[in-house]
C-alpha positions, 0 to 999 in steps of 0.5 A, spaced: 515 506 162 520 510 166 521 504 171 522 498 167 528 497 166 529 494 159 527 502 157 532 506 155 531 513 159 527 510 164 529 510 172 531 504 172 536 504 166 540 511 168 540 508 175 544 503 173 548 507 167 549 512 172 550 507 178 547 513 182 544 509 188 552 506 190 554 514 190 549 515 194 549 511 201 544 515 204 539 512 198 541 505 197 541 504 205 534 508 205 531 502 199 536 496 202 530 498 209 525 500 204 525 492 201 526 490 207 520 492 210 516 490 204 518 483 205 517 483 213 510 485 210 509 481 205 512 474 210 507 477 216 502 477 211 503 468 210 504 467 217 498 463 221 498 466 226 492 471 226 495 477 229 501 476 226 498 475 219 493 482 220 499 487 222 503 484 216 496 485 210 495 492 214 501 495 212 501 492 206 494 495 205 498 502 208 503 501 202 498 500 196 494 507 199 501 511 198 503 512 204 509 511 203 509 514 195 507 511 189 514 507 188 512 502 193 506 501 189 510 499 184 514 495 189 508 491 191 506 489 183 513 487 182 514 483 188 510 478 192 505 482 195 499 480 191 500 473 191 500 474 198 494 478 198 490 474 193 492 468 199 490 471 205 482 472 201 483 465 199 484 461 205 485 466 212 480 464 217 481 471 220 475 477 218 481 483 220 485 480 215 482 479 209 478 485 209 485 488 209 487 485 204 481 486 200 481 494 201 489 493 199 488 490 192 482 496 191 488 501 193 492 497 187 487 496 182 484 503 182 491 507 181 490 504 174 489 499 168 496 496 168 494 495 176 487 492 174 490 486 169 496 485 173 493 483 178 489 478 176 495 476 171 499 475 178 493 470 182 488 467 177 483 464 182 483 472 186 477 474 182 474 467 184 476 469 192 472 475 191 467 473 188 466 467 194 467 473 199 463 477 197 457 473 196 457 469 202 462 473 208 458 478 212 458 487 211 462 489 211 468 484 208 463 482 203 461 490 202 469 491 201 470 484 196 464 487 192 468 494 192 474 490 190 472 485 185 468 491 181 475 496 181 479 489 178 473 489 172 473 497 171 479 495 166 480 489 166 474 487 160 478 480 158 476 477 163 468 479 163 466 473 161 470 470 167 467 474 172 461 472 170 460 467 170 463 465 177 458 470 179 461 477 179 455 480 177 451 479 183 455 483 188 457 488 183 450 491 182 448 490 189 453 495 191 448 501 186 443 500 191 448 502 197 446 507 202 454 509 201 454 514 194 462 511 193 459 505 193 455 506 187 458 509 184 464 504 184 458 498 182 456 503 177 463 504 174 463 496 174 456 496 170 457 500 165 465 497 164 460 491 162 455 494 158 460 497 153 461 490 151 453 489 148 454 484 143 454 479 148 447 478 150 447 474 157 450 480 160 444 483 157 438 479 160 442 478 167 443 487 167 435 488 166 434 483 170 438 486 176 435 492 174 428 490 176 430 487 182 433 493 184 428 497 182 424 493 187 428 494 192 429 501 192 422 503 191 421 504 198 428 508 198 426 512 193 418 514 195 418 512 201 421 514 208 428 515 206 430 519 200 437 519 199 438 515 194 433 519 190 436 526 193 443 524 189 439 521 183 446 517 181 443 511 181 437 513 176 442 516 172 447 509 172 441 505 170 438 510 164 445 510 162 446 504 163 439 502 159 441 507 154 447 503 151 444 497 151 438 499 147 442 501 142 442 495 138 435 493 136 437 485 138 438 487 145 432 493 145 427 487 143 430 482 148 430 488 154 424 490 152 420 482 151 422 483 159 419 489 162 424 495 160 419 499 159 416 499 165 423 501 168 423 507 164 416 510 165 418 509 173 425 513 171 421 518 168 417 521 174 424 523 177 425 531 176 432 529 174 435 532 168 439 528 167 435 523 168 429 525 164 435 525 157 436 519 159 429 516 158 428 521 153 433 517 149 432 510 151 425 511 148 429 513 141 432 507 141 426 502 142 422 506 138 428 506 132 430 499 133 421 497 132 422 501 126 429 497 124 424 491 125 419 493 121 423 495 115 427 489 116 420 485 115 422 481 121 416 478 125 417 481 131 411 481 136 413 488 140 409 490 146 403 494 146 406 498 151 411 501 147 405 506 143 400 506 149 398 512 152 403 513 158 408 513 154 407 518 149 404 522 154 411 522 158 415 524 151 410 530 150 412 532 157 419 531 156 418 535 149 417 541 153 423 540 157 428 546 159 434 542 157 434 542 149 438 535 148 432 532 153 426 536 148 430 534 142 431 526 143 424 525 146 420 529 139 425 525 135 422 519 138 414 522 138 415 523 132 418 515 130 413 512 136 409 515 130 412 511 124 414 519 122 421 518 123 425 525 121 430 524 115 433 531 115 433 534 110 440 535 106 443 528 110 446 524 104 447 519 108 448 516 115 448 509 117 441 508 118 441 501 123 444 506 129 440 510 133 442 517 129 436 522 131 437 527 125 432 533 125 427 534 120 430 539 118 437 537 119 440 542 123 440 537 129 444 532 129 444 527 135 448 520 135 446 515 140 449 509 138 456 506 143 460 508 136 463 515 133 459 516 128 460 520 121 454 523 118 456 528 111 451 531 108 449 533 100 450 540 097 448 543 090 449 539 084 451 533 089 458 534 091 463 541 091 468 542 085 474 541 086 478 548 088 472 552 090 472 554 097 467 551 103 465 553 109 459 550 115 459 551 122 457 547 127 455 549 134 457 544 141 452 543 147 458 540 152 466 539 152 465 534 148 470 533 141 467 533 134 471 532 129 468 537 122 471 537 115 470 534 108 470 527 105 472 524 098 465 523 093 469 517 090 471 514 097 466 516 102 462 510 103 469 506 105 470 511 112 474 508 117 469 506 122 472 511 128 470 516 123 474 521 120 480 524 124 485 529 122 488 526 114 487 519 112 485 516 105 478 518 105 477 524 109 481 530 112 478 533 119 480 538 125 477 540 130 480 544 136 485 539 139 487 536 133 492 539 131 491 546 135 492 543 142 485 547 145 480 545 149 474 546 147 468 549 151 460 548 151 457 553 147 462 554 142 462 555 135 466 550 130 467 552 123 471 548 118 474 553 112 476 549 106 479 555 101 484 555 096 485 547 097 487 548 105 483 547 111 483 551 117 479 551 123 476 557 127 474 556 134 468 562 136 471 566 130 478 565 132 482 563 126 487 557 128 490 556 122 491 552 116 491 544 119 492 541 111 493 543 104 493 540 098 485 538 100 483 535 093 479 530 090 477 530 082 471 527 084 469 533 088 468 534 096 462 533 101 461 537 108 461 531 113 462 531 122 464 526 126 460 525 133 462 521 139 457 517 143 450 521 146 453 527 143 449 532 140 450 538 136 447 544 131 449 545 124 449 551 119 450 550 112 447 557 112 440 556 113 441 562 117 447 567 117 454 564 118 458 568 125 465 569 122 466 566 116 472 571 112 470 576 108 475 574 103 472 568 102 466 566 097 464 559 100 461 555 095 453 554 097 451 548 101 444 549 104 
């Protein structure tokens, strides 16, 4: 915005308004050299002469590092340089000088998503050009290409499908099994930028199948004679995090699970990685969840015998017991559904069954590991809250994570908007603490929704920050309901147990 010059307040406008660079002959000659040795780099960079062509990327590789401040950046995207760039990866015949131009277009890409689809935009044949380098040039160009296709695709989703199908994905996660722990997660980033996109299922099936290979090729990394890879556990986590998205959809769980997952997870498992050992926990869930969705669907889908082997349920009755208690819970809650004993939660009324929402028996736990926010709202006496009474609940959070609490109308909750509930809309009124109070939010806290004589308010760990809405009314009566964000997992009182900080003044209607 602020250098676009059709935007009124932008730089480019108040310059122009102002005509600030001609009072100022210091400035405009400072960007008259500026410009011109932007375009000496830029007509370097295409000469044919090999060391010519090299001194000319290399600045220009120096430039989109910020050497010289992000208003060259800028200048690079609006000139020529990335055509140039995207010419040197196609046709120089110069290792030097396309390793430079490489590293050059990661620069650009990683400063942000415009970057990352307007360079692609700029050179439509770039992606190929990285992929060609990346699958068939020697380290560390290739290793350079793979880190620069993978930094191009973090944002640019649209053009996925593209990518892939040049061979993108290859490259993309040989970079996880990198001894470098930056180029795993710049393979990582790319992976999971992919994997957000499920619905398409050839991605699906290539992943596992990476994954295994991958698993192959680290086991001697992991076990063996040298342990860096295992020390950092990124690449564990990538692959559980990664396994825990896709698993998500009962289609994809039963197309992952026909091509060995499991056995993925269990190797997995053996590590002393927390993070790891959620993950695991998880995805069992998910697989044991998307059998029961078969199940109940009456679709004759032929599961392995592995999901209720004993290995398995020995791993979760290891993890049940686990000191992280988001761990513990997500590996009893798929116990207990490897079981065929799925928890309902007692006092749920109603939640979307197909999505791997983990619900103590209880009900006062409540875990979303769908890639979605989720809305769950909960029955109370008499089926719904009368107008005008007063409400109060709580909800305790595990991590900096936002949640969104509060009530729903009886008479519209089945029609909430898919991205749950969120401030005021037809449906439903929510807060939570950065909107509208502009806090943050810390893990342990205490989050309390007060509905009193028609306003709604919110207290942080029993600090009243105000009224967020009034006129809180619906004929049909009100429902308690919250919101929570992927892998997210919170505790929730209705007061089974006393509440912290509910006013004295205030008789909330009873909710357990």
């Amino acid at each position: 915005f602020f250098h676009r010059p059709d935007n009124e307040g932008s730089l480019c406008a108040i310059e122009k308004k102002f005509d600030i660079s001609s009072r100022n002959p210091a400035t405009n000659e400072a960007r008259k050299k500026r410009d011109c040795h932007l375009h000496e780099a830029i007509s370097s960079a295409l000469d044919s002469n090999l060391d010519e062509q090299k001194r000319g990327v290399k600045t220009l590789m120096n430039l989109a590092a910020g050497s010289e401040g992000q208003d060259y950046q800028r200048k690079l995207m609006e000139s020529n340089a990335v055509r140039a760039l995207g010419q040197v990866c196609r046709e120089s015949e110069g290792a030097k000088a396309k390793h430079f131009a490489a590293v050059a277009l990661m620069n650009l890409a990683k400063i942000g998503q415009p970057y990352q689809i307007g360079i692609v935009k700029q050179d439509n044949s770039i992606l190929k050009s990285l992929v060609t380098m990346a699958r068939h040039d020697q380290p560390p160009l290739s290793t350079q290409a793979a880190r620069t296709l993978a930094a191009i695709l973090v944002r640019a989703k649209t053009y996925h499908s593209e990518a892939a199908s040049q061979g993108a994905l290859d490259p993309i996660f040989k970079l996880l099994v990198s001894s470098k722990s930056e180029y795993r997660q710049d393979g990582a980033a790319a992976a999971l930028s992919f994997i957000s996109r499920p619905h398409d299922m050839q991605y699906a099936g290539k992943l596992l199948d990476y994954i295994k290979d991958l698993m192959g090729i680290s086991e001697g990394l992991m076990d063996g004679h040298d342990r860096r890879v295992d020390q950092q556990h990124s690449f564990s986590q990538y692959i559980g995090e990664a396994l825990a998205y896709f698993t998500a959809f009962t289609e994809a769980a039963f197309k992952l699970t026909r091509k060995g997952v499991l056995e993925v997870v269990l190797h997995l498992a053996q590590t002393t990685d927390t993070v790891v050992q959620r993950w695991v926990a998880v995805v069992i869930g998910n697989l044991a969840k998307a059998r029961a969705n078969s199940v109940l669907q009456g679709e004759n889908w032929s599961w392995p015998n592995l999901l209720t082997e004993v290995p398995l349920k020995e791993t979760l009755s290891i993890l049940s017991s686990s000191d992280d208690p988001q761990t513990a819970f997500a590996a009893t809650w798929a116990l207990s559904t490897l079981n065929g004993n799925e928890p309902t939660g007692e006092g749920v009324l109603n939640y979307d069954r197909s999505k791997c929402i983990k619900i103590s028996e209880d009900g006062k736990t409540i875990r979303n590991d769908s890639n979605s926010m989720q809305t769950v709202f909960f029955s109370v006496p008499g089926g719904f809250i009368p107008d005008g009474r007063s409400a109060f609940f709580e909800v305790k959070v595990m991590e900096a994570i936002e949640v969104r609490l509060g009530f729903v109308k009886a008479s519209t909750r089945h029609s909430l908007p898919p991205n749950g509930i969120g401030g005021k809309d037809p449906s439903s009124w929510s807060v939570d603490p950065f909107h509208p109070y502009r806090r943050t939010l810390k893990a342990g806290d205490i989050l309390s929704a007060l509905l009193h004589e028609r306003n709604l308010s919110c207290l942080q760990s029993a600090r009243d920050l105000g009224v967020a809405f009034d006129g809180v009314s619906d004929q049909d009566g009100l429902l308690p309901a919250i919101s929570l964000l992927p892998h997210q997992q919170v505790y929730v009182n209705f007061g089974q147990a006393p509440f912290t900080c509910c006013p004295q003044d205030v008789d909330p209607y009873p909710l357990k």
